[in-house]
C-alpha positions as CSV (number, residue, x, y, z in Angstrom):
1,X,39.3,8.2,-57.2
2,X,36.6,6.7,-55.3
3,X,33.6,8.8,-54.4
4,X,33.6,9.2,-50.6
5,X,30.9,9.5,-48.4
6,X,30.0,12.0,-47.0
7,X,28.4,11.4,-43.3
8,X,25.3,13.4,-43.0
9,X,24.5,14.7,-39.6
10,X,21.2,16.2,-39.2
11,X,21.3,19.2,-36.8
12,X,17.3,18.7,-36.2
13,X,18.4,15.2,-35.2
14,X,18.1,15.7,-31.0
15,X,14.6,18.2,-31.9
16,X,13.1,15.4,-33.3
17,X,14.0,13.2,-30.5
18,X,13.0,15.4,-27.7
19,X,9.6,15.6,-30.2
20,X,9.3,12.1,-29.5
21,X,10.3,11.7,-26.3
22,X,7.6,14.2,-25.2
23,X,4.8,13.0,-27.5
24,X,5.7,9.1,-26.0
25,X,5.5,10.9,-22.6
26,X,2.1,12.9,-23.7
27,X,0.4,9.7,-25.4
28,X,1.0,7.9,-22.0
29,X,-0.2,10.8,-19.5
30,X,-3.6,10.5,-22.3
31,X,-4.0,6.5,-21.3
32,X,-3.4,7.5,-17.9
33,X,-6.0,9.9,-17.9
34,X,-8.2,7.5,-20.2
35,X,-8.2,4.9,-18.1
36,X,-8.8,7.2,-14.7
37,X,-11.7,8.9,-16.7
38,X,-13.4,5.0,-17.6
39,X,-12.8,4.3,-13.7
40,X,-14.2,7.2,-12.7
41,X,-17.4,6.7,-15.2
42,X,-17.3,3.5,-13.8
43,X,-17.6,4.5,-10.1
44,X,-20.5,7.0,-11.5
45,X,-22.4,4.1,-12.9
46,X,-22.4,2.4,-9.5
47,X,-23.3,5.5,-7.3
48,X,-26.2,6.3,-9.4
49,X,-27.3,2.6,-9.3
50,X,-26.7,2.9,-5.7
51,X,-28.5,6.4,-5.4
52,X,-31.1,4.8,-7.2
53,X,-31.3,2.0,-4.9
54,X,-31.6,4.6,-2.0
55,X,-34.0,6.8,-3.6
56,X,-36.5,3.6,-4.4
57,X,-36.0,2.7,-0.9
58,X,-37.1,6.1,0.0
59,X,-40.4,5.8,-1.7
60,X,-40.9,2.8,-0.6
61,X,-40.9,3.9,2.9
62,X,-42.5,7.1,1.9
63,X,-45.5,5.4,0.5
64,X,-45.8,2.9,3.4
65,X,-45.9,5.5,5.8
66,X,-48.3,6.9,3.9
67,X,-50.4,3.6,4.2
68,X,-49.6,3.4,7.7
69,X,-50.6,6.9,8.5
70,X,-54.5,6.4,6.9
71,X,-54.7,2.8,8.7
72,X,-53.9,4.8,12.4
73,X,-56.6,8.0,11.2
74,X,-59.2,5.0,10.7
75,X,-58.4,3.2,13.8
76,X,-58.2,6.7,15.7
77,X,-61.6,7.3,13.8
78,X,-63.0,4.0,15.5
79,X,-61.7,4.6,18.5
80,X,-62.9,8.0,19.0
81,X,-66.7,6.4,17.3
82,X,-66.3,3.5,20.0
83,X,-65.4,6.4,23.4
84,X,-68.0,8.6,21.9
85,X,-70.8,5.5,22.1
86,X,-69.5,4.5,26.0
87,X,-69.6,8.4,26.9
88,X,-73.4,8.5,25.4
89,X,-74.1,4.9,27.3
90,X,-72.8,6.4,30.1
91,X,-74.3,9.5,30.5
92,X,-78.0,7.4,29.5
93,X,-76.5,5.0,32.5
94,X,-76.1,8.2,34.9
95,X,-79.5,9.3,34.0
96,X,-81.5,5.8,34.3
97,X,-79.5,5.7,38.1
98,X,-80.2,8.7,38.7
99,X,-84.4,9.0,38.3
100,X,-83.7,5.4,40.1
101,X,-82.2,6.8,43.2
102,X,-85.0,9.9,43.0
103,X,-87.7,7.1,42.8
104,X,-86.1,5.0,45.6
105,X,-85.6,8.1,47.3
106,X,-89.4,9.5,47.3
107,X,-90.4,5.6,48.3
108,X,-88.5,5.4,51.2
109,X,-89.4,8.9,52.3
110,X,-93.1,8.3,51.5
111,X,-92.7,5.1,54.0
112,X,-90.3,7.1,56.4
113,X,-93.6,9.2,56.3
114,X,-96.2,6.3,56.7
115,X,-94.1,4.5,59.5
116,X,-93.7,7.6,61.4
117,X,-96.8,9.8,61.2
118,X,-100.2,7.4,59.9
119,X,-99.0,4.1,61.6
């Protein structure tokens, strides 16, 4: 008599299957998630270079303005120096015509006088 075999069936068999099945399905959704994570990280990079850029800009700008704003406060400065010097010039001006017509003034009445009265 021959020894016969006896088929084995294991009843953990479609377990271990299912096992698999779901580990294949969980190792993919981790790639998947990997590689959305390293895109994302990737996008990061480039919005902080960007927000970098932006933020330099900013500065830039900032500091310029800055510049600009003492270059105006100095010409406003010279400005004001330069009105200040006509007002005084022409207030002395005012003056200096004024005493003129007073001295014109007393002349031609003085002669008014003389031409009508001693002549």
């Amino acid at each position: 008599m021959a020894a016969k075999k006896s088929e084995y069936t294991c009843i953990k068999d479609n377990t271990i299957q299912n096992i698999s099945r779901k580990t294949a399905e969980l190792e993919a959704r981790a790639d998947y998630k990997d590689k959305r994570i390293d895109e994302i990280n990737h996008n990061m990079e480039i919005m902080n270079n960007k927000l970098d850029q932006v933020l330099n800009s900013f500065n830039d700008l900032k500091l310029q303005s800055t510049s600009d704003d003492k270059e105006l406060e100095l010409r406003l400065k010279a400005i004001e120096t330069k009105l200040a010097a006509q007002e005084k010039t022409t207030e002395d001006n005012k003056a200096r015509s004024d005493r003129i017509i007073a001295i014109v003034s007393v002349i031609l009445a003085a002669l008014t006088f003389y031409f009508n009265y001693m002549h």
